[in-house]
Rosetta silent file (secondary structure, phi, psi, omega in degrees, C-alpha in Angstrom):
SEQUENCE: XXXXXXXXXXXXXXXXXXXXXXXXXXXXXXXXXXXXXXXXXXXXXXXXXXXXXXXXXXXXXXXXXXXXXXXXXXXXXXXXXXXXXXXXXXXXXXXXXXXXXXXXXXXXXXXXXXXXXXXXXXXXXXXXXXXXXXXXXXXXXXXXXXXXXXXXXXXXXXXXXXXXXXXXX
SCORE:     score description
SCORE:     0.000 S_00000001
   1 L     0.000  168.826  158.070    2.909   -4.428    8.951 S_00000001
   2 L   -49.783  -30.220 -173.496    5.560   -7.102    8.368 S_00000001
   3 L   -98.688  154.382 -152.599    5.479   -6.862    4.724 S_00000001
   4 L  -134.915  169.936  155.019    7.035   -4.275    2.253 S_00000001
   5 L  -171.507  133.892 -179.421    5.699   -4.890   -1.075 S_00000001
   6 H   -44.605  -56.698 -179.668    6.389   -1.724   -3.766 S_00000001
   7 H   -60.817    1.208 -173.690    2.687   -1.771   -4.128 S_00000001
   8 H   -88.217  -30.681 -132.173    1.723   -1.471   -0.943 S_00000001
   9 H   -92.667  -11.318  165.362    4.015    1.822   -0.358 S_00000001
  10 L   -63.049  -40.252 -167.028    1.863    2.974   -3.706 S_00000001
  11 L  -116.619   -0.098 -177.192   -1.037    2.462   -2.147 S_00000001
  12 L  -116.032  108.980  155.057   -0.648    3.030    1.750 S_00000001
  13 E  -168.445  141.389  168.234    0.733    6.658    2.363 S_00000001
  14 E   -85.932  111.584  179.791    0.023    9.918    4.155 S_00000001
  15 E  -141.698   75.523  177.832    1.470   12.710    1.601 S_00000001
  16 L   -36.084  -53.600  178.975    1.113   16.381    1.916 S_00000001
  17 L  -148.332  131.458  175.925    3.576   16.432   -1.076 S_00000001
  18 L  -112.373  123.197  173.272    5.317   12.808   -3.295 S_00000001
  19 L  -136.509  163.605  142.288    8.266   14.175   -5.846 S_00000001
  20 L   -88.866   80.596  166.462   11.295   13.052   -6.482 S_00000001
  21 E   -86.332  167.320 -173.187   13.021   15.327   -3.739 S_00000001
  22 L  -138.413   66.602 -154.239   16.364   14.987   -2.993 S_00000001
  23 L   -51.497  -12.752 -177.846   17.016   15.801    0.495 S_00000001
  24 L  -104.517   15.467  150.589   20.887   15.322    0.216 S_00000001
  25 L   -64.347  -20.049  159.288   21.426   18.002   -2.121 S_00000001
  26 L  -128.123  179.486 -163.803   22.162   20.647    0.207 S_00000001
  27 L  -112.362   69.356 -175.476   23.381   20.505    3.812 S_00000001
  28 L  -139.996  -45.002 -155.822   20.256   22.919    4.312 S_00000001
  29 L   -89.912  112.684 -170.991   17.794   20.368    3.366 S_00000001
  30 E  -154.292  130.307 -137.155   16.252   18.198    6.461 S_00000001
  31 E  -126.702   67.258  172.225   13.733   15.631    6.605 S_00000001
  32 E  -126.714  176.760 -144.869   12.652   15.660   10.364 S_00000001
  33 E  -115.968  157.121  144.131   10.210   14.365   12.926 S_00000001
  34 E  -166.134  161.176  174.898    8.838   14.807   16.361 S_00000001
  35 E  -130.233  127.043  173.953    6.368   13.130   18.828 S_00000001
  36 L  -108.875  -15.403 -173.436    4.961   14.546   21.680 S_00000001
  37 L   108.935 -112.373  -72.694    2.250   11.750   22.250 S_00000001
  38 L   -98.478  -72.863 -141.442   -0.767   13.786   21.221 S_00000001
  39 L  -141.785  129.611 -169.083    0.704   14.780   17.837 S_00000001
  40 E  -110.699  137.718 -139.514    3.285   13.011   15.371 S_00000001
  41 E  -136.073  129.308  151.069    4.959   16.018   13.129 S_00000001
  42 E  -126.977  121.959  120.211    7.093   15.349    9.848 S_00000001
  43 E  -117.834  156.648 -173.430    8.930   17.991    7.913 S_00000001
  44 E   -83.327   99.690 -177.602   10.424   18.355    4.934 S_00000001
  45 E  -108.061  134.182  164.358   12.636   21.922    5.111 S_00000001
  46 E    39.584   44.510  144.626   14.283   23.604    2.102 S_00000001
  47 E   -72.191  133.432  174.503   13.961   20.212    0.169 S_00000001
  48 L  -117.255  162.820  147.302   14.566   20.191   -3.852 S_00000001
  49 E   -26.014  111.307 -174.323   13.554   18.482   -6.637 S_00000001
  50 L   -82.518  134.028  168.386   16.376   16.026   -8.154 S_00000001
  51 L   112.862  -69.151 -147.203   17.049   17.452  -11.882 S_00000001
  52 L  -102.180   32.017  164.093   15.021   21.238  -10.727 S_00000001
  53 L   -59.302   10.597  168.396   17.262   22.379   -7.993 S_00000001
  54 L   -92.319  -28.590  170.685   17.313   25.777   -9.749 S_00000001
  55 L   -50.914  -32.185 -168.960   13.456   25.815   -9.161 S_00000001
  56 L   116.718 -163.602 -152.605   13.972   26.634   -5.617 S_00000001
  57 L  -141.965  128.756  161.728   13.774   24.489   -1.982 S_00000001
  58 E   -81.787  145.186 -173.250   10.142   23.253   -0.793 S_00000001
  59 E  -136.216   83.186 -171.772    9.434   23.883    2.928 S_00000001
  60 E  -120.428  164.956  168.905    6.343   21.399    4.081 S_00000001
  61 E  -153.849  171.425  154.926    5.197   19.234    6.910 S_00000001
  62 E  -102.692  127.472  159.989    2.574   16.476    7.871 S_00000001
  63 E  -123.543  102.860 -165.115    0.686   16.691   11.332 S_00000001
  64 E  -107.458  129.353 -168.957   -0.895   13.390   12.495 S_00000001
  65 L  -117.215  172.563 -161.658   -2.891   14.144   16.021 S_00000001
  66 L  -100.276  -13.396  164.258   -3.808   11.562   18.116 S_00000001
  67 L   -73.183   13.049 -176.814   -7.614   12.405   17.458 S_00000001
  68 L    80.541   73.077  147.704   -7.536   11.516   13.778 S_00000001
  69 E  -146.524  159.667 -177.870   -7.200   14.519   12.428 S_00000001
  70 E  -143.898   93.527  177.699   -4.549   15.497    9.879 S_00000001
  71 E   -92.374  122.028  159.421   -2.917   18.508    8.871 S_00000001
  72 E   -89.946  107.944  175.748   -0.947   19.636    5.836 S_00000001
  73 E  -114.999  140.396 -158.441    1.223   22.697    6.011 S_00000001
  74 E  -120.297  145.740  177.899    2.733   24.198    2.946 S_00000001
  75 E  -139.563  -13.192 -158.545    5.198   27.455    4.090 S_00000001
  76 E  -157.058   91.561  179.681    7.476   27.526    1.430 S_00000001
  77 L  -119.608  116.043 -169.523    6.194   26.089   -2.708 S_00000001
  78 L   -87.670  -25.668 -177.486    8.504   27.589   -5.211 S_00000001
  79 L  -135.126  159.969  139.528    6.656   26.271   -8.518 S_00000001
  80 L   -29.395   92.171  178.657    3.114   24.934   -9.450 S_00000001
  81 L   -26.902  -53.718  157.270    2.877   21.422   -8.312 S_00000001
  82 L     5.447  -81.799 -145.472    1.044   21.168  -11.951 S_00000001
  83 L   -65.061   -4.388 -155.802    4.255   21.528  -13.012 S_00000001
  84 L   -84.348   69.223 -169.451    6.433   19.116  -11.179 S_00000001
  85 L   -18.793   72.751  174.401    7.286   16.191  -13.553 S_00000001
  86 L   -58.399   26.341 -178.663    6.308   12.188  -12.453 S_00000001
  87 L   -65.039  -49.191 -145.145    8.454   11.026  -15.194 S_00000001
  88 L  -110.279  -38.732  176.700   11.336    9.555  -12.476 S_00000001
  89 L  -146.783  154.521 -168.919    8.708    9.558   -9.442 S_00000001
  90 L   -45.412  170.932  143.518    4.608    9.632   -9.057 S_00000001
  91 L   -96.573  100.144 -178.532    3.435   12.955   -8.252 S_00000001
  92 L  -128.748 -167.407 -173.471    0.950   12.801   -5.302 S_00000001
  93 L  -170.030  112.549  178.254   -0.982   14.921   -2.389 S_00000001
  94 E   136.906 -154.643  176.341   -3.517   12.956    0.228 S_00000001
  95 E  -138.813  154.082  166.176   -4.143   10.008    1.563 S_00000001
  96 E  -145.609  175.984 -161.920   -4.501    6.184    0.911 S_00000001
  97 E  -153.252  140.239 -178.019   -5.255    2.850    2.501 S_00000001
  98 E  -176.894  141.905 -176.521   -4.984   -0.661    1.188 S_00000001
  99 E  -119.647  156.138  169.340   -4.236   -3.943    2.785 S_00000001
 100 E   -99.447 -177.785  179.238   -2.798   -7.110    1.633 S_00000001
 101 E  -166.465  130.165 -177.413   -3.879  -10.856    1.400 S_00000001
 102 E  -114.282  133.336  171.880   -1.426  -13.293    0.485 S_00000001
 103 E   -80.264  117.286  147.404   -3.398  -16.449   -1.381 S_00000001
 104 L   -93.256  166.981  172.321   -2.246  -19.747   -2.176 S_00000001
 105 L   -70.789  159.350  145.284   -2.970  -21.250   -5.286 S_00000001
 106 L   -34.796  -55.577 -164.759   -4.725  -24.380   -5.670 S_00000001
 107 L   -87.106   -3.882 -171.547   -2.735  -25.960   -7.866 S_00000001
 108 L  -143.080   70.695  177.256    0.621  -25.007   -5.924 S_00000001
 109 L   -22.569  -46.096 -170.739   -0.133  -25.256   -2.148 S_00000001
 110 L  -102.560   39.002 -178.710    3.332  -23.856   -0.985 S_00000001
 111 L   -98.313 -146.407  166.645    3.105  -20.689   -3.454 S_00000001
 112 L  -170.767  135.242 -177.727    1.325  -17.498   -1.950 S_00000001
 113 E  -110.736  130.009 -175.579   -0.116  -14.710   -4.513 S_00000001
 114 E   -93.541  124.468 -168.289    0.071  -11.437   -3.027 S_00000001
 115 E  -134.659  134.723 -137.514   -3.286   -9.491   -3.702 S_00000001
 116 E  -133.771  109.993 -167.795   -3.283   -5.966   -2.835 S_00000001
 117 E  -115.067   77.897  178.792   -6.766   -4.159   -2.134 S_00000001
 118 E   -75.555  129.236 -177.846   -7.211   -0.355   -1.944 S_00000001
 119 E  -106.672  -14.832 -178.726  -10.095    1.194    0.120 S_00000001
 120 E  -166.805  138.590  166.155   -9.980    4.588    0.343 S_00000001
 121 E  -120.087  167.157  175.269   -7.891    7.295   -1.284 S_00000001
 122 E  -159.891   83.348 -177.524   -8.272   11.107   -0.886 S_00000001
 123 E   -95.055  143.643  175.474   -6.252   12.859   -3.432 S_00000001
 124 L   -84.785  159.484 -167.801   -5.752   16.892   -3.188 S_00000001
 125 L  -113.645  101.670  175.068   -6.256   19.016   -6.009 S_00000001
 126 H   -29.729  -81.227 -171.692   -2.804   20.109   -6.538 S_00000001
 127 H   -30.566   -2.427  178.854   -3.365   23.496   -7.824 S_00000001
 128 H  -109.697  -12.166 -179.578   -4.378   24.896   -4.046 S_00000001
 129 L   -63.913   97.120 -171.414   -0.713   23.611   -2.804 S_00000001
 130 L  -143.002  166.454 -168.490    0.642   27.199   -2.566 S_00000001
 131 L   -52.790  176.398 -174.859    2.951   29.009   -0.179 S_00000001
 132 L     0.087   53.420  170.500    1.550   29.167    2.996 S_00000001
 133 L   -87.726 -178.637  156.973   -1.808   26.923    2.627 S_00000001
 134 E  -171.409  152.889  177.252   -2.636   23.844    4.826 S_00000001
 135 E  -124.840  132.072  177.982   -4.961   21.390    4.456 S_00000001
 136 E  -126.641  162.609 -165.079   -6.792   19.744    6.979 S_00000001
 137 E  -136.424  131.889 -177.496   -8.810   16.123    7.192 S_00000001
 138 E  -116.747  141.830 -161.379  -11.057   15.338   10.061 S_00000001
 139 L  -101.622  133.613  171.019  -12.049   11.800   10.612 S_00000001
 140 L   -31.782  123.300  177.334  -15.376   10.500   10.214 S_00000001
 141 L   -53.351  125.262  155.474  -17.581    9.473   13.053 S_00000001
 142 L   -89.993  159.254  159.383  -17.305    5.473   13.496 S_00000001
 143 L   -86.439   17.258 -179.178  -18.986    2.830   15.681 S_00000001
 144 L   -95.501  -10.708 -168.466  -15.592    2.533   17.489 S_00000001
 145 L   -78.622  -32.551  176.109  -16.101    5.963   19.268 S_00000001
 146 L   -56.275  146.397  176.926  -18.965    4.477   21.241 S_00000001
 147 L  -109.765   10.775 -159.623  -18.085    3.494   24.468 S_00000001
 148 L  -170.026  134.298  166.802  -21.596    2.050   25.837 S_00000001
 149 H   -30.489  -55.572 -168.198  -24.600   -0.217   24.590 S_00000001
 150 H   -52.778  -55.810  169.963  -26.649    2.626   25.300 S_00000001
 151 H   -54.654  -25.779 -174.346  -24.435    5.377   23.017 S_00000001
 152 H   -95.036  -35.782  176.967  -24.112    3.205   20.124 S_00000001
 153 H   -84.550  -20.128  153.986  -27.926    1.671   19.398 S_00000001
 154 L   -84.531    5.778 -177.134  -28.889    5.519   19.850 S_00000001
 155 L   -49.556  144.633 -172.358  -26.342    6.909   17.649 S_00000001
 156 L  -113.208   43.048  169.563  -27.399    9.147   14.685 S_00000001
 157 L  -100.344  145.689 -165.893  -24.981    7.871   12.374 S_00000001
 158 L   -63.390  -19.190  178.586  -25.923    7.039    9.097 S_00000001
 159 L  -133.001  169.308 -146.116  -24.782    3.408    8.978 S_00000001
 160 L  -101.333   72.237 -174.041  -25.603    0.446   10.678 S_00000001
 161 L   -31.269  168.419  139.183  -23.802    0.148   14.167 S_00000001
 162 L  -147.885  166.472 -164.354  -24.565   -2.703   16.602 S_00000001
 163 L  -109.285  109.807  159.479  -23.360   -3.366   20.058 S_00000001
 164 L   -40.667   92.438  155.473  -20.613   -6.361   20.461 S_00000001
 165 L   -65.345  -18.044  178.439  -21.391   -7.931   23.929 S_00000001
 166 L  -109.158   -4.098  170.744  -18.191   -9.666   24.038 S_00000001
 167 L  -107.677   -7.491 -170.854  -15.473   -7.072   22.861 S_00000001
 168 L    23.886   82.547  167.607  -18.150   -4.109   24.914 S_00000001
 169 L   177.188    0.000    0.000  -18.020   -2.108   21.388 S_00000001
């Protein structure tokens, strides 16, 4: 979106693994990407810990496919996550979603109140983040997958689709 807000970056993020890493401590340490169109790839190689660079160098990645699906690969975890301190930064693993709404007040027409609304989280249970795990998340059937009146009012999904004649979805 247009809008940064700390809380959104709290509450919107794809994160196989949130530390405090510190990717410029060694010239070893490299925080890169690629897109092929089908599948958008981040990793994090022989990243450390700011403070526990004696701990050893995490070696991880995020894989976002163009089908929804989401993979987490862990190749290289040196400590317990458990273990990892969130004193300086959160510790997280998963995913979350949250949108904003900026309000005005009544009484002050030209203010705007920022109001910040999280819908879905998925947090991992640290303790399986071990060397060479992955985790993967498969996306839910929707009414957006139908493509046709017919497929969507028979659909065996659990909640209650209907078919848009004017967007034909």
């Amino acid at each position: 979106g247009d809008v940064i807000h700390r809380m959104l970056t709290a509450t919107q993020y794809v994160a196989p693994l949130m530390a405090n890493f510190n990717p410029s401590y060694s010239r070893n340490s490299t925080v890169q990407y690629l897109d092929n169109g089908t599948v958008f790839v981040v990793q994090w190689d022989k990243v450390y810990l700011q403070g526990k660079e004696d701990m050893g160098s995490f070696t991880f990645q995020a894989a976002l496919h163009s089908t929804g699906r989401i993979v987490f690969g862990y190749k290289e975890i040196p400590m317990p996550v458990l273990q990892i301190s969130a004193t300086q930064h959160p510790v997280k693993a998963g995913l979350s979603d949250a949108f904003m709404i900026l309000n005005t007040s009544p009484d002050v027409p030209e203010s705007r109140r920022r109001t910040i609304y999280e819908y879905h989280r998925v947090e991992l249970d640290t303790s399986k983040i071990t060397n060479m795990s992955a985790v993967e998340f498969t996306p839910l059937p929707t009414c957006l997958q139908h493509q046709s009146c017919e497929m969507c009012v028979t659909s065996e999904l659990t909640f209650n689709c209907s078919w848009c004649h004017v967007l034909q979805r």
